[in-house]
N, C-alpha and C positions, 0 to 999 in steps of 0.2 A: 413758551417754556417757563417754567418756574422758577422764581429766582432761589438763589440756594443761600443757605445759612453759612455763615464764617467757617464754622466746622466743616461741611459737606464744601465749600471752597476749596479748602487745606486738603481735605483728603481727594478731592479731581485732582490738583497738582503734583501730589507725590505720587497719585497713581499714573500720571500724565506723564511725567519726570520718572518713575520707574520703569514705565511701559516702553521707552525712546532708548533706554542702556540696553547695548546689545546683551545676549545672553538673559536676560530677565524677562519674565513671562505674567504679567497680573492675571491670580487665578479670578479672585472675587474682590468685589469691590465692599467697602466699610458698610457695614447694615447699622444698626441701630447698636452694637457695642463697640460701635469703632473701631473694628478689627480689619486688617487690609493681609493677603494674603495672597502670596507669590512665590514663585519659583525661579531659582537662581540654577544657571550652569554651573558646574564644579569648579571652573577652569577660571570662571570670573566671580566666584563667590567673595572673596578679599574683599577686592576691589569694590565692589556691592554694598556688601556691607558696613563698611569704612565711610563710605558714602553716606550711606543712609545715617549712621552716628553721627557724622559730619551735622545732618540736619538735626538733629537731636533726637531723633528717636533710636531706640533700640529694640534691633529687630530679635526674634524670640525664632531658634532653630526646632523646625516641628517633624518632617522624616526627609530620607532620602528615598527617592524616587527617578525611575528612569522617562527621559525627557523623548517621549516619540515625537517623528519628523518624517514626515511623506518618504522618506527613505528610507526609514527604520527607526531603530533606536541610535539616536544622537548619544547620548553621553549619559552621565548620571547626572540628576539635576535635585539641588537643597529646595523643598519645602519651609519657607520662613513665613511670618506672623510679624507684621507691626499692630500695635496700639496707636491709635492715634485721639484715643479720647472719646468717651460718647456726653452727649451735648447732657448738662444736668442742673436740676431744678436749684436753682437756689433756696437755701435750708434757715429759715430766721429762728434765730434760739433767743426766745421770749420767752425761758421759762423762767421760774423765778421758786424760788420754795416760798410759802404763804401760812401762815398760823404761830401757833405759841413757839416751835423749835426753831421758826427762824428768827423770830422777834422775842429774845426773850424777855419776859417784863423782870421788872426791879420786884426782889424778894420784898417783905416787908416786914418789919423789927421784931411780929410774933410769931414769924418761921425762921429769923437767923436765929432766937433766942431758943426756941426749941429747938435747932438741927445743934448747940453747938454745946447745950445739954445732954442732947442724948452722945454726941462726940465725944465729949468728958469724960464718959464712963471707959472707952477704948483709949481715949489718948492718957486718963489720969488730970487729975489736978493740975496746974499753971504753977509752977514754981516762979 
């Protein structure tokens, strides 16, 4: 057996832990967006729920749906959606800006003296 990633841990257990509360049914297990998806009875949806926040996630209501049962149709049963995270690359920002805009050099005394010549003319004389 392979051994599983911290993530794929976390998400056996809640689905482990969801599959064991009565009225809850795990459709699919977390793929590669970390999406867990199951079905709740109406009658213990609350309770469910509260739960699942309880562990910090929030689960996301997707449709209503009737819950078949070797005897027929049980009840109506919630379609819900946990996130549980998909595993992600770490991102290094080594950029940096490079050239004359990010470093600007020191003017030198024959362009303040021109820019502040030609400025003169809009600002007026120095009183």
């Amino acid at each position: 057996m392979a051994i599983l990633s911290e993530r794929a841990q976390r998400a056996k257990r809640v689905a482990d832990d969801l599959g064991a509360m009565p009225g809850v049914w795990v459709i699919s297990a977390p793929d590669d967006s970390g999406r867990l998806v199951f079905q709740v009875l109406d009658c213990e949806r609350n309770i469910v729920t509260q739960t699942i926040r309880d562990w910090g996630f929030e689960p996301t209501f997707r449709t209503l749906q009737p819950r078949v049962g070797p005897v027929g149709i049980i009840t109506g049963a919630s379609l819900y959606e946990i996130n549980l995270g998909s595993e992600r690359q770490p991102i290094i920002d080594d950029r940096t800006i490079r050239g004359e805009i990010a470093e600007p050099t020191k003017k030198t005394d024959v362009e303040m003296a021109g820019m502040r010549r030609y400025l003169s003319g809009y600002l007026g004389p120095k009183k």
